[in-house]
C-alpha positions in Angstrom: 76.0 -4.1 12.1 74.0 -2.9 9.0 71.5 -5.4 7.5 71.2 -3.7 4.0 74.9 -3.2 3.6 75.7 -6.8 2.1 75.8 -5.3 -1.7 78.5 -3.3 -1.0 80.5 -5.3 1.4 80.3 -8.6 -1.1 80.3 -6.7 -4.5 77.2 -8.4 -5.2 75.3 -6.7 -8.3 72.5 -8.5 -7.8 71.5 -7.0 -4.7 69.7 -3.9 -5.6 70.1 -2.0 -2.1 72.7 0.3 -1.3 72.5 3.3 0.9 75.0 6.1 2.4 75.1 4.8 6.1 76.0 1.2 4.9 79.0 2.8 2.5 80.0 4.4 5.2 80.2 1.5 7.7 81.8 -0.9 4.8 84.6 2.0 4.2 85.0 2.5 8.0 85.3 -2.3 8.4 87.7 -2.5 5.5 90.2 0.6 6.7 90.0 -1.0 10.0 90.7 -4.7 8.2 94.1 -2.9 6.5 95.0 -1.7 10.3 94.5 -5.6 11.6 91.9 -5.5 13.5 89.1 -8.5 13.3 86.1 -6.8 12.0 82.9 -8.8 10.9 79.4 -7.7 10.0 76.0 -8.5 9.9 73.5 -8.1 6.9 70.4 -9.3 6.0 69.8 -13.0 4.6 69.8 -13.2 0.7 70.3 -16.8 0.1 74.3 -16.7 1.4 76.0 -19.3 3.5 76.6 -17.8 6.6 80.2 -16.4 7.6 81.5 -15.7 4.1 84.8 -13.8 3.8 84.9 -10.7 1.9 88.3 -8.6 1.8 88.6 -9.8 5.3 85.1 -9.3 6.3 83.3 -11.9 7.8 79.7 -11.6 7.0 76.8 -13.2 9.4 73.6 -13.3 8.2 70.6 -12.6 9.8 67.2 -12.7 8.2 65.7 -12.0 4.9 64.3 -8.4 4.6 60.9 -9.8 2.8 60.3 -12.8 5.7 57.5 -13.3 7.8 54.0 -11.9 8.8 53.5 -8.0 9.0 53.7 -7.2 12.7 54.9 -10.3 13.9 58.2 -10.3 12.0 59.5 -7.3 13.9 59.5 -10.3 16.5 60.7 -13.1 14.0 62.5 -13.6 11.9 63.7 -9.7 12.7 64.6 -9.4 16.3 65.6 -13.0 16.8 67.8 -13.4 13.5 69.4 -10.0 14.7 70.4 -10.9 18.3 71.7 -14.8 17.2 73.5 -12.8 14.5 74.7 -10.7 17.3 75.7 -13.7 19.1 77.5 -15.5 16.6 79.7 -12.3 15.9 80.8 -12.8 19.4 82.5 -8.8 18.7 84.0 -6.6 21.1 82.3 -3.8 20.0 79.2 -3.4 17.9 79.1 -0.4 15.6 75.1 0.3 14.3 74.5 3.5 12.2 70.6 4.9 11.2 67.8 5.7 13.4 66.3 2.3 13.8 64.7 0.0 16.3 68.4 -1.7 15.7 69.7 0.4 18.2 68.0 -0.6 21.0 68.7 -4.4 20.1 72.6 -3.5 20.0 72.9 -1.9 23.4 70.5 -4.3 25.1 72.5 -7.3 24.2 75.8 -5.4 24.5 74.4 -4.5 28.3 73.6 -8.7 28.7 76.9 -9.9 27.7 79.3 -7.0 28.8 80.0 -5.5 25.4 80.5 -2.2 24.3 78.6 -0.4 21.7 78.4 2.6 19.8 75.7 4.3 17.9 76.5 6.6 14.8 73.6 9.3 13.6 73.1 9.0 9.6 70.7 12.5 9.0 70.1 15.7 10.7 66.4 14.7 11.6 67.5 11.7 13.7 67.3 12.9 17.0 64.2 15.7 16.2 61.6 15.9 18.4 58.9 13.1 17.9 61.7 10.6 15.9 59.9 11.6 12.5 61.7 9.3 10.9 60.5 6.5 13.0 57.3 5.5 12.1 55.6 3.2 14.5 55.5 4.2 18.4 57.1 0.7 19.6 60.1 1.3 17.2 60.5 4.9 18.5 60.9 3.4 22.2 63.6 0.6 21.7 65.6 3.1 19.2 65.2 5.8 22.4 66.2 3.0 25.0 69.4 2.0 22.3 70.0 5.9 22.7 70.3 6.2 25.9 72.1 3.0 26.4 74.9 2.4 23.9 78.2 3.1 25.2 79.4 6.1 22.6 77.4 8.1 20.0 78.9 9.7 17.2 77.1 12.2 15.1 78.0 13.7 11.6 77.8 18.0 12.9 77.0 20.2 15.3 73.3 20.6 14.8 72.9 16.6 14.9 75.4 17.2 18.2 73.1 19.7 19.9 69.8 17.1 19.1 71.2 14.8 20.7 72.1 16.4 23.7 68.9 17.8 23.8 66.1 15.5 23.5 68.5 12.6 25.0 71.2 14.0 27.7 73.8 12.5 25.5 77.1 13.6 24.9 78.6 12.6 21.3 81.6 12.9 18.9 81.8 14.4 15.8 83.4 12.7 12.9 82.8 13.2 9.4 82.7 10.8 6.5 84.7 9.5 4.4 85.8 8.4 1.3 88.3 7.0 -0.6 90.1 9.4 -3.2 88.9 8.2 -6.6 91.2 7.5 -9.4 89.9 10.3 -11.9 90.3 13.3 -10.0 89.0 15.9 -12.5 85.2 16.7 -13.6 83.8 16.0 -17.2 84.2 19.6 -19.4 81.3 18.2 -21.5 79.6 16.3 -18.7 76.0 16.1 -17.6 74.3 17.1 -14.7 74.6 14.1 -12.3 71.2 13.0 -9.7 72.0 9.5 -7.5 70.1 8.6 -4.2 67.9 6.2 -3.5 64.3 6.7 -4.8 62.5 7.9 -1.6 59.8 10.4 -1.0 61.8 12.9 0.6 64.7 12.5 -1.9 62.5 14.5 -4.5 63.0 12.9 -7.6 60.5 14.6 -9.4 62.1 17.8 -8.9 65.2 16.8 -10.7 62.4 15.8 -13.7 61.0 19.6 -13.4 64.7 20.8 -13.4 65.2 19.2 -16.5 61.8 20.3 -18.4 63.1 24.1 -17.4 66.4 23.0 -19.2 65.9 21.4 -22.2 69.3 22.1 -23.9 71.1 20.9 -20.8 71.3 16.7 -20.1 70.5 15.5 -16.9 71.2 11.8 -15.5 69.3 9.9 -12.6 70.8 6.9 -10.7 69.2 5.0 -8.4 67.1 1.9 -7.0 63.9 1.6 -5.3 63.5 1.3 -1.1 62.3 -2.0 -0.4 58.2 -1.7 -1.0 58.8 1.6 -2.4 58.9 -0.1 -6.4 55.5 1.8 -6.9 57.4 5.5 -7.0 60.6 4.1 -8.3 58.1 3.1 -11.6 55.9 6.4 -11.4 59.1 8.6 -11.6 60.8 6.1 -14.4 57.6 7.0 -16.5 57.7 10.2 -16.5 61.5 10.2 -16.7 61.8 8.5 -20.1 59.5 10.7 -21.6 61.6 13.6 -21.0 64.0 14.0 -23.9 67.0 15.4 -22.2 67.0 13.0 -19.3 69.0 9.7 -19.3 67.6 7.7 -16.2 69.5 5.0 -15.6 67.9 3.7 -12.6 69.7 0.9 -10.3 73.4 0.9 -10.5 75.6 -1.2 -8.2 78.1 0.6 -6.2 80.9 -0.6 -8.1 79.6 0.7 -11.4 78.6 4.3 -10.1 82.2 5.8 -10.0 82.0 5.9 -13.8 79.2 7.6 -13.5 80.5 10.2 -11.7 83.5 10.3 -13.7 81.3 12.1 -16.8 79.5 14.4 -15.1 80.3 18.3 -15.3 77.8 19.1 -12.0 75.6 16.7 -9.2 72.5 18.0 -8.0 70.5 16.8 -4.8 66.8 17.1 -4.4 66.2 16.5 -0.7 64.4 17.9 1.5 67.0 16.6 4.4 70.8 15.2 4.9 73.0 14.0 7.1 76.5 14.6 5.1 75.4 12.7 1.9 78.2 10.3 0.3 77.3 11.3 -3.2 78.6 15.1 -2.7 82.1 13.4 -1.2 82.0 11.2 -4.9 81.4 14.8 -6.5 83.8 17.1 -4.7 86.7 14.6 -4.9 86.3 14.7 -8.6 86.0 18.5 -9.0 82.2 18.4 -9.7 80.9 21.6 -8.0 77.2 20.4 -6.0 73.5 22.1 -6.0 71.5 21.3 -3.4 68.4 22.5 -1.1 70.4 21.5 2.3 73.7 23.8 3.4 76.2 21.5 5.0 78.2 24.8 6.1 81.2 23.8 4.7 83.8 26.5 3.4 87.3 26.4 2.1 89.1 29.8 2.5 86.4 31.3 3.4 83.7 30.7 0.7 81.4 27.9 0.4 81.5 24.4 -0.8 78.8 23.4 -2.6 75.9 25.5 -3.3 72.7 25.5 -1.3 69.6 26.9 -2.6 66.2 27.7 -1.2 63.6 26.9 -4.0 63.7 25.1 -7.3 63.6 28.7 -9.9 67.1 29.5 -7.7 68.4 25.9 -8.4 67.7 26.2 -12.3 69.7 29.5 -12.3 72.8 27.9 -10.7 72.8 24.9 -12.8 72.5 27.2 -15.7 75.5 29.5 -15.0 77.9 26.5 -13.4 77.0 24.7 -16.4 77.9 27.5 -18.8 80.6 29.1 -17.3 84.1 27.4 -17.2 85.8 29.9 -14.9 82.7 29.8 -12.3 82.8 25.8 -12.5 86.5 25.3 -12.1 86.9 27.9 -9.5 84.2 26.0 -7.4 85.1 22.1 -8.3 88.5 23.2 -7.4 87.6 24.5 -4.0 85.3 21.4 -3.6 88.3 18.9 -4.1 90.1 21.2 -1.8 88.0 20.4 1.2 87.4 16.9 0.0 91.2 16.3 0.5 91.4 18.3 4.0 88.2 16.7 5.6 87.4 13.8 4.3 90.3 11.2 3.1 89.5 7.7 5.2 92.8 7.7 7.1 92.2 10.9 9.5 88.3 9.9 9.8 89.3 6.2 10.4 91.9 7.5 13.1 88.9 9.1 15.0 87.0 5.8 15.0 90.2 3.9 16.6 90.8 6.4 18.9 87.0 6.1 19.8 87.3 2.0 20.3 90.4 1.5 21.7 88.9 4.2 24.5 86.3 2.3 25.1 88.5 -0.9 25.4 91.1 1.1 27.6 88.2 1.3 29.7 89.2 5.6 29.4 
């Protein structure tokens, strides 16, 4: 289930909403499509006949993201489009991913009707004390009850892991994500520094902006779209953006269209302030294209790092200096980025983790 994943899953550039979690779950549906299972999901309403067909998908619908009155719509259309979506999907198992008061709407009907479910953790802050990300009280309660209810949880590392066991008494699995190897697997010589994510307050956009302003002769590129009611910011950062010679900003770009994206640039950079395991360093590090970020996913190859975390933004703007200077410092590190790419991350071994985790729970084991 992932209500915001129907751009990627129908290749529909028109949708302007695409996020890591859903990539993840589409990846996950259509490996598991190639194996033979029956796998269908459920997005969000916009303006499609219900149960289309996409690469073997089926697609429910369940309500339009903008419908209804404040309050009352986490009632209806939200909570009653969801569990006739649910119903219609008539699913052995329901996979839900994100820290959201979906969770708690997944186990409970998967408790009525004898299902099974399974809940997958998308950041490192989602099972933190007080569920910051969580705003209102009422959605922090049904996404604790889901919690403690779903069948299976599986979690992205051991600090996520160690949350979870903590605040909840759960037990979970560990399994990466994953990504299909891209067809251009070699970074840009001449490329630009890369920035994608979606524009949210805690992705930092404007500190890409002040990276660039510190490195005039060096070109920057921002990708990305706007949360739904965040268009305000997405507009405040786009005018500061264009004003800013070195800085192409591109804005929204459908998921289909951001490979080539990728394919030109010589180094990505992330600005936030938290992760999970972001897809966008997966889209860099199978491509050779070394990352910067604030976060340390403490992942090594051979003993040395992948990726390179910093701790404040003068750091950063050294880094992305010398990586973007220095051809035997970049290839070295894009090389040992692909290198753990290939070892950890290829869909096949991740998918096989996610079987094994179902068919368990069918086995009744």
């Amino acid at each position: 289930m992932s209500p915001t994943a129907y751009s990627i899953v129908s290749h529909d550039p028109t949708v302007e909403i695409v996020g890591g979690a859903e990539l993840q779950q589409v990846i996950i549906a259509r490996e598991l499509v190639r194996r033979g299972y029956a796998v269908s999901m459920i997005c969000s309403d916009h303006g499609q006949a219900d149960a289309l067909k996409f690469d073997d998908i089926i697609v429910y619908k369940c309500f339009r993201l903008e419908a209804g009155i404040p309050v009352i719509r986490a009632i209806t259309p939200r909570m009653t489009g969801m569990w006739s979506a649910l119903q219609r999907a008539n699913a052995d198992i329901y996979f839900q991913r994100t820290a959201v008061r979906n969770t708690g709407i997944v186990a409970a009907f998967a408790k009525k009707y004898g299902k099974h479910s399974v809940h997958s953790a998308a950041n490192d802050p989602d099972f933190a004390p007080g569920l910051p990300k969580i705003r209102f009280f009422v959605d922090k309660w049904i996404f604790s009850f889901g919690v403690r209810n779903v069948d299976k949880i599986v979690v992205q590392n051991e600090y996520q892991q160690a949350l979870c066991l903590k605040q909840f008494g759960r037990e979970s699995t560990i399994i990466s994500n994953c990504l299909p190897s891209p067809r251009q697997r070699h970074a840009d010589t001449d490329g630009y520094v890369l920035w994608v994510a979606t524009f949210k307050r805690e992705k930092r956009p404007e500190l890409l902006l002040q990276l660039a302003q510190h490195n005039p002769s060096i070109r920057f590129r921002m990708i990305g779209g706007p949360v739904l009611y965040g268009k305000p910011f997405y507009d405040e950062i786009e005018r500061k953006a264009v004003k800013i010679n070195n800085v192409d900003f591109v804005g929204f770009v459908p998921y289909a269209e951001v490979d080539r994206h990728f394919d030109g640039a010589r180094l990505f950079v992330n600005t936030s302030d938290y992760e999970g395991f972001p897809n966008t360093f997966l889209q860099a590090w199978s491509r050779q294209v070394p990352t910067v970020s604030f976060i340390n996913l403490n992942a090594t190859h051979q003993d040395k790092p992948v990726g390179r975390s910093v701790a404040n933004l003068t750091e950063m703007s050294e880094i992305v200096c010398k990586l973007m200077r220095d051809d035997e410092l970049w290839l070295d590190e894009g090389a040992r980025c692909q290198a753990y790419f290939d070892r950890h991350h290829a869909v096949g071994p991740v998918v096989d983790q996610y079987e094994l985790l179902f068919r368990s729970l069918l086995s009744g084991h």
